[in-house]
N, C-alpha and C positions, 0 to 999 in steps of 0.2 A: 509610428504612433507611440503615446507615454506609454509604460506601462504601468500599470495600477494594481495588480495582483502578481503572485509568482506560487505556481505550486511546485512543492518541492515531495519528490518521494523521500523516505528513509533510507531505507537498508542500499548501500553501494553508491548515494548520493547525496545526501547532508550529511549520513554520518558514514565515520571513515570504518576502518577494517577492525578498530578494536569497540564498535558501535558507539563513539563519541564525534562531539564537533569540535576543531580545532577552534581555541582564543580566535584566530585572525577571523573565519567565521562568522564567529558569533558578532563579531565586531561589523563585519558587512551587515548581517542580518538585522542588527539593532541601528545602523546606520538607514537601512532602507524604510523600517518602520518605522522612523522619527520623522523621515522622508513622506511618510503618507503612503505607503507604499502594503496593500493587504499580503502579508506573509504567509500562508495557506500550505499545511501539511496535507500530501496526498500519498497518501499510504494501504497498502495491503491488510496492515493492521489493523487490528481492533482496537478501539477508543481505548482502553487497560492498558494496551500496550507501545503506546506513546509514552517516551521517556521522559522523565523528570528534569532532564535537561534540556530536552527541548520546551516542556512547557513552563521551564522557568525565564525561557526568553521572554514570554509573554504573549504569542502566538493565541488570537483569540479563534481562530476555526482550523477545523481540520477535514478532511476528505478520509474517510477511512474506509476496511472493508472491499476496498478499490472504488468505492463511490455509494455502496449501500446504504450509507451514515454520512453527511453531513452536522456536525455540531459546532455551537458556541458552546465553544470552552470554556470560557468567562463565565458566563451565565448558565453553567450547565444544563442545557437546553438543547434540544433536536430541532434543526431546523429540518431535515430533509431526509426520508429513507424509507427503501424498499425493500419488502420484508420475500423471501423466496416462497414460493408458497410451500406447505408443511410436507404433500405428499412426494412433491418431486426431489426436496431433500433428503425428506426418508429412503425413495428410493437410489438417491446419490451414494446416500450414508452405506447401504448393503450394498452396492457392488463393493465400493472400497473396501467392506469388509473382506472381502474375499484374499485380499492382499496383504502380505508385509507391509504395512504401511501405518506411520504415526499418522492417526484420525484426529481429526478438533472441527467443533462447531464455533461459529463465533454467533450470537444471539444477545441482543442490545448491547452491546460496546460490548462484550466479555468474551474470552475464548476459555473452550474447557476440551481438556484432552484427555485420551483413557490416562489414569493412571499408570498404567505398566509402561506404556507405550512414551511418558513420561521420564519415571525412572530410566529409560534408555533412549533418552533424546541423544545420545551421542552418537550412536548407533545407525541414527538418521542425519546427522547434521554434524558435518566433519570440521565446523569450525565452531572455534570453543568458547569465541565471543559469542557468537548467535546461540548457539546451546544453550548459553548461559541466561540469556535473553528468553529464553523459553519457557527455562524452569521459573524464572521470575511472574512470570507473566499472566501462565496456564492455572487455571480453576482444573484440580484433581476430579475427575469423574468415573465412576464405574463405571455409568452404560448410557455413552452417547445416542442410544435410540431412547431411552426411558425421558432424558434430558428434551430430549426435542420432541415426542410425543406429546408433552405436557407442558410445553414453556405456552406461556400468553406473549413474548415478546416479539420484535422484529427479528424474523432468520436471517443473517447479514452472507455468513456463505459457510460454506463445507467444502473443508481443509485436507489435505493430505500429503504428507512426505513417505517419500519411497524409500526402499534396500536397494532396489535392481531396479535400472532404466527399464527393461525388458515387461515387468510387471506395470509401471508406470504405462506405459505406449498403449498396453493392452487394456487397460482399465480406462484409461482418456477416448480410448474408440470407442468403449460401452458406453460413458457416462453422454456422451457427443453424440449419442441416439436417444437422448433425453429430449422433452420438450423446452422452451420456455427457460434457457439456461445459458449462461455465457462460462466459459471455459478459457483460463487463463494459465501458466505460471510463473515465478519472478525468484526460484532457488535452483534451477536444473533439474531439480524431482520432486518435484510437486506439481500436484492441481489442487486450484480455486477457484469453488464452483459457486455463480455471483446469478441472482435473477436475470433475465433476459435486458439488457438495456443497460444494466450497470457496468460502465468501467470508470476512472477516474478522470478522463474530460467530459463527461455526459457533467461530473458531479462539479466539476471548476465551472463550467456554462451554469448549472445551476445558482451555484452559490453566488455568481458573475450575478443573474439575474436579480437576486435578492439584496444585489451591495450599489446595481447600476453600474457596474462593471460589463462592457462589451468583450467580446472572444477577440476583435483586435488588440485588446489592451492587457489578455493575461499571456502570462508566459509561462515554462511550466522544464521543468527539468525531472531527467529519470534515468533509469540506466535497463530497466527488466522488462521482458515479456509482456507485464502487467502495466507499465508504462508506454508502448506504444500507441494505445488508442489517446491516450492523453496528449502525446507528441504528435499526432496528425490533428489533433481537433483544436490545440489552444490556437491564437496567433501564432506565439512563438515560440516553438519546439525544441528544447536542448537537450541532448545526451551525451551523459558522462563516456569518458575516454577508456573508461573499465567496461564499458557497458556493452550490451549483443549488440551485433552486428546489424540485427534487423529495428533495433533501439536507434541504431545510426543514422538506417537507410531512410528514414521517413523525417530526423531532426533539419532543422534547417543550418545550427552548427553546432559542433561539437568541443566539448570543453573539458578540463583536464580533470585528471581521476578524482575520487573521494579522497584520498591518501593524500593531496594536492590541492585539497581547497578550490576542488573545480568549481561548486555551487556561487565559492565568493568570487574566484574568478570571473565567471556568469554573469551577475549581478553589476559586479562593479562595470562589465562592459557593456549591456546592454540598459542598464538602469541609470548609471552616473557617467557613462559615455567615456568610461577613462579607455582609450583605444592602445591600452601596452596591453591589454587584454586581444 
């Protein structure tokens, strides 16, 4: 069947190891949308934190949050999204306190992280493109409970990157005796704690619904943790060649790294049928 949509995650998937997209890329990607083809960002991130280079392709929706947010970009508008409810974040938010771990809420397209915990994203995140990505990104906060106490907005999810695996493991067993919560991650040390139902093909089905787009017709590329429910749920499931192993076990094929223009690769085989792909 055509395809008619493509979601594509960020980090390890459109963009490469220094978080940009190569020329050849962009050149698929504007090829496909000229093509009639819905281009559709599905990402971990929060709406802030979609790059300027991807939205200067012209990409009018995005899947964020892992599917929390739906938006037209275009028309800066929400089309779609569930909000966590207040108390079981809050209680998300104090176990992770208990932990070494950089904290961030994400609440209506924004993410905000303690300040300290900021100043030493490095500390957490050993590569120095994504650090850098952070610092850009993050709304400075003192006190992520006062933040979420008081917001009127939609809670999108509750964030955290770890020091130690060890502290990680044990805090995902606690937050995982939570009600009403889906528990994800897509860095190696992190959890991302999303309302019950949200992951990023619940949110491509949705947005499918709203464009008259059917789940045979989208296709969907990833490479993380947080990408798997998207790879069993679209039509057609692709996973990068950098990607976990369990990103694999579920794609229907697999395509060559970020570093390698897998995405364009992808595309051009599955969407313009060039079969050197």
């Amino acid at each position: 069947m055509k395809i008619k949509m493509i979601g594509l995650d960020l980090d390890g998937t459109l963009l490469d190891s220094q978080k940009e997209i190569s020329a050849y890329t962009l050149q698929v990607l504007q090829r496909a949308m000229q093509s009639g083809v819905e281009v559709v960002i599905a990402t971990g991130r929060a709406l802030c934190g979609v790059p300027k280079q991807v939205l200067d392709i012209g990409i009018r929706y995005a899947v964020t949050a892992n599917g929390a947010r739906i938006s037209d970009i275009q028309q800066d508008k929400v089309i779609y999204e569930t909000s966590m409810d207040k108390k079981i974040a809050m209680n998300a938010l104090r176990i992770l306190n208990d932990y070494d771990a950089a904290r961030e809420l994400l609440i209506g397209g924004e993410s905000h992280m303690e300040l300290e915990k900021l100043r030493d994203i490095a500390a957490y995140i050993k590569s120095e493109a994504m650090a850098k990505y952070v610092r850009e990104t993050r709304q400075e906060a003192q006190d992520l409970s006062e933040i979420l106490e008081n917001t009127q907005k939609s809670i999108e999810k509750v964030h955290a990157i770890f020091r130690k695996e060890e502290e990680r493991q044990e805090a995902w067993k606690r937050i995982e005796q939570l009600e009403d919560i889906e528990l994800c991650g897509s860095l190696g040390n992190n959890i991302e704690v999303n309302a019950k139902g949200v992951n990023k093909g619940q949110g491509l089905l949705r947005l499918g619904e709203v464009l008259g787009i059917k789940r045979e017709e989208i296709m969907a590329v990833g490479d993380d943790l947080n990408d798997v429910e998207m790879i069993k749920t679209v039509g057609l499931g692709i996973a990068m060649e950098n990607g976990q192993e369990q990103v694999k076990k579920y794609a229907q094929y697999v395509t060559a790294t970020n570093d390698e223009d897998g995405v364009a690769k992808a595309i051009t085989k599955f969407v313009f049928n060039d079969s050197q792909f």
